[in-house]
N, C-alpha and C positions, 0 to 999 in steps of 0.2 A: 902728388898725382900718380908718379908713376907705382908708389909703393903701393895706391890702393887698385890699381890696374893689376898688378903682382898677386896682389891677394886676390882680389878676384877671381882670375885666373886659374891661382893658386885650389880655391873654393869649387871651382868650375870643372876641375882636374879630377878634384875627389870625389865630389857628388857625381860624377862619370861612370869611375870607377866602379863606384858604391854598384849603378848602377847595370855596368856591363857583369860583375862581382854576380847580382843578384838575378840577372838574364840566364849566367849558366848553371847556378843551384837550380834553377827552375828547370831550364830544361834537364837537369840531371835528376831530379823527381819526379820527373813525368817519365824520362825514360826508365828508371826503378821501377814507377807504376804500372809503366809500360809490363816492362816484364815480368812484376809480379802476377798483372791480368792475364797473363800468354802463359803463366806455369802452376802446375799446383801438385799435393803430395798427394797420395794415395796408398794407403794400408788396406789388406787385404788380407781377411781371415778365413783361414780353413775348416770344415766342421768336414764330420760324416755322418757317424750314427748319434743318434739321441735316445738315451732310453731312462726311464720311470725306474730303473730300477740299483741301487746301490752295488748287488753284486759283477755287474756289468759294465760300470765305470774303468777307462783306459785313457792311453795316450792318443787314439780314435773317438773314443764314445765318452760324450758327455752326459752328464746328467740333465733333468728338464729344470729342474732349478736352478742350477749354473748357464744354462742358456739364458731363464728368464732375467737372470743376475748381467746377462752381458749385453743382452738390449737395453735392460734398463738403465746400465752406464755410459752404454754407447748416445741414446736419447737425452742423458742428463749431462754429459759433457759436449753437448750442443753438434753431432754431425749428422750429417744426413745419407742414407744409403743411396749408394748406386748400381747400375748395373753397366754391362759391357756397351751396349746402344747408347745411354749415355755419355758414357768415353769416346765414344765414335765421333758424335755431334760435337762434345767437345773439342777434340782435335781438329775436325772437321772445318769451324768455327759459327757451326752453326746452335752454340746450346752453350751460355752460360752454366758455370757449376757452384754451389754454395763455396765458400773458403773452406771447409772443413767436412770433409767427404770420404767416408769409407766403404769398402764393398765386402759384403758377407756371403760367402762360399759354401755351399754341402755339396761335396765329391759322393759319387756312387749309384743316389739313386735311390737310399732306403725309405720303405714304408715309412717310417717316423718321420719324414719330413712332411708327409702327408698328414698323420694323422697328430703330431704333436708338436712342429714347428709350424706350421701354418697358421691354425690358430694365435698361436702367441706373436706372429707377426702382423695378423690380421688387429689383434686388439691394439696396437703400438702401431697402426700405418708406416710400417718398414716394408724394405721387400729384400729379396736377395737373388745369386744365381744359381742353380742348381747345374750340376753335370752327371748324369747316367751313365751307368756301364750299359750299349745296346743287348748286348748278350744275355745279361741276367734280367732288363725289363722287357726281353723279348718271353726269355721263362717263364717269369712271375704273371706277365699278360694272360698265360697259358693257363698256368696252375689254379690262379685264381686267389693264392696263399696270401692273405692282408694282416700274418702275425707281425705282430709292432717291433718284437721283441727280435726279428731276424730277417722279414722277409723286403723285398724290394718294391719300389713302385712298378703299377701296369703305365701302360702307352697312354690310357683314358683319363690313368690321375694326371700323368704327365702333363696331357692336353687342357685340363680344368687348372692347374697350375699356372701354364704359359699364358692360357685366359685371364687370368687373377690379376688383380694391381701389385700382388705380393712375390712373383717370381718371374723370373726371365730362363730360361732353360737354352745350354749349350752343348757342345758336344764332347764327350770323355771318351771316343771310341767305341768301337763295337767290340771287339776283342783281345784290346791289345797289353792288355793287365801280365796275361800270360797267356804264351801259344800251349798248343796240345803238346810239345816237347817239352815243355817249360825251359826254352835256349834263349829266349827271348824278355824282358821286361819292360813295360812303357813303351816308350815310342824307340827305344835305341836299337840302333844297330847288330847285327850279329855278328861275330867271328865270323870271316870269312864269306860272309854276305856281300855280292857285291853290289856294286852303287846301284844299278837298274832294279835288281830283284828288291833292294832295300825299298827303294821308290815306288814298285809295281803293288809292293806289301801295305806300303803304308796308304797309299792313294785308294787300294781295293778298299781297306778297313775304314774311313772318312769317308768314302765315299756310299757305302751301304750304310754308315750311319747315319748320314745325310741323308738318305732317300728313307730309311725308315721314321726319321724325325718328318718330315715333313708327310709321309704318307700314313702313317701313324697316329700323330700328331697331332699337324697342320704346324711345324713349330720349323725356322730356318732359321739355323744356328749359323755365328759367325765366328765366335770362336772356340779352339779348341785347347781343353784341358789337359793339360799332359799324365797319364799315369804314373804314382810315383815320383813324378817331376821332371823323367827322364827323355831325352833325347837324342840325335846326333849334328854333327856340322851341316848337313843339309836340311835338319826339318823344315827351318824357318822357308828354305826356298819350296818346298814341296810344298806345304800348307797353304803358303801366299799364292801357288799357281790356283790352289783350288779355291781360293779365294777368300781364307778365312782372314779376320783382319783383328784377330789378337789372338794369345795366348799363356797361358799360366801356368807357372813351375812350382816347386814347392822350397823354392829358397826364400828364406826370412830375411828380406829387408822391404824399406818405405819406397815405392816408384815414386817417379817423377814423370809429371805428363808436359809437352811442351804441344802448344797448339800449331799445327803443319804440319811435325813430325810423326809420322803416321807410326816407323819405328819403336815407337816410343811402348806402344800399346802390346809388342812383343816380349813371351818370356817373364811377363808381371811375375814378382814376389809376393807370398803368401805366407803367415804367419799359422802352424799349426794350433789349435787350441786344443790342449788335453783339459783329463780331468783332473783334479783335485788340486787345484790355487784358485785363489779369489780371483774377481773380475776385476779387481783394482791390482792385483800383481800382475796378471796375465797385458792387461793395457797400458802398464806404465810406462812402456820406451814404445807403445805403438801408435795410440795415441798423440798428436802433435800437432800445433795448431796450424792449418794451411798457407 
């Protein structure tokens, strides 16, 4: 009698165990799940100009074949584009994102986004973000110059763009590529610059491009493109006062987004795409499953 009270017991002890054992895998997979649903990867690539034409292919300018070559991998290896509003909400926690999401960038501003990326976005419902230099689409506004082959967008295409299911348009500065001295580059600092006039410099140029996107436009950008990729130790602070709530360097690596952390959406990496490799060389360490 008592040996089978023992085992009983014995029985009673394990099947506990087994028990409390399978209480904590569980909640240590939901916490996993947890934080897999709260993070995700994001790759992000750089374009500029696009051109029709072979003799004009670079480590900037792609070809239109090699573009149609990267949507179409990008579409067949199952992600889906985004733009910067959607990272927001994301973070935010207001806007689920697919597992596998990448955002696709043309810096500058050229004609050819108009007249030869948009279409092939249009037929492949993608979209992307575009960033302008204010300076040069304030010119071409002017000139009226729509050659594909060199010239930049006006404010009008800009505004039929941000209209479109296919574009989000942000801010790349109004002038800050290069000053009239040429002492300056991107967003960085000068020799000998000090901290207020550096701040007075950069807040005057965000902020006239600010007020020409939007009166221009109708377009309120939130975040800003860095020129060249360049900064200094304060931009971050300067930008967030003005309120913009992300920004993009030209360093190659995969971001990680965490939802809350608003930080997070600062400083993003971007992957250059030049010309001449395949779409499958160009995406094989960018690509990665969310």
């Amino acid at each position: 009698m008592v040996f089978r009270l023992r085992k009983i017991h014995f029985v009673a002890l394990a099947l506990a165990a087994i028990l409390i054992s399978a209480i904590f895998t569980l909640k240590s997979e939901n916490v996993v799940r947890l934080a897999s649903s709260n993070q995700t990867s994001l790759p992000i690539v750089m374009y500029h100009h696009v051109t029709q034409k072979d003799s004009r292919k670079g480590k900037y300018v792609v070809k239109d074949s090699e573009l149609k070559d990267d949507l179409d991998y990008i579409k067949k290896s199952g992600y889906t584009c985004v733009t910067v509003n959607d990272l927001i909400d994301y973070i935010n926690g207001k806007k689920n994102l697919p597992k596998k999401i990448i955002m696709i960038t043309f810096d500058d501003g050229f004609e050819s986004i108009y007249q030869i990326v948009w279409p092939l976005l249009k037929e492949r419902s993608m979209k992307a973000v575009i960033s302008p230099i204010g300076s040069v689409t304030q010119e071409f506004s002017k000139n009226g110059d729509k050659n594909v082959n060199y010239a930049y967008m006006s404010w009008n295409e800009l505004r039929e763009l941000e209209e479109s299911d296919e574009f989000e348009v942000q801010n790349h500065t109004y002038n800050m590529h290069k000053t009239d001295n040429g002492s300056r580059k991107g967003l960085s600092r000068m020799k000998g610059e000090s901290q207020d006039a550096y701040s007075d410099a950069l807040t005057e140029d965000l902020t006239k491009m600010q007020k020409l996107l939007q009166s221009k436009s109708n377009i309120n950008a939130n975040a800003i493109v860095f020129p060249y990729g360049l900064y200094s130790k304060s931009t971050m602070q300067i930008i967030k006062k003005l309120g913009f709530k992300c920004s993009m360097v030209c360093e190659e690596r995969i971001n990680k987004l965490t939802v809350g952390d608003e930080d997070c959406l600062f400083n993003l990496g971007r992957f250059n795409r030049p010309s001449g490799i395949t779409s499958e060389k160009f995406f094989e360490k960018i690509l990665v499953d969310g």
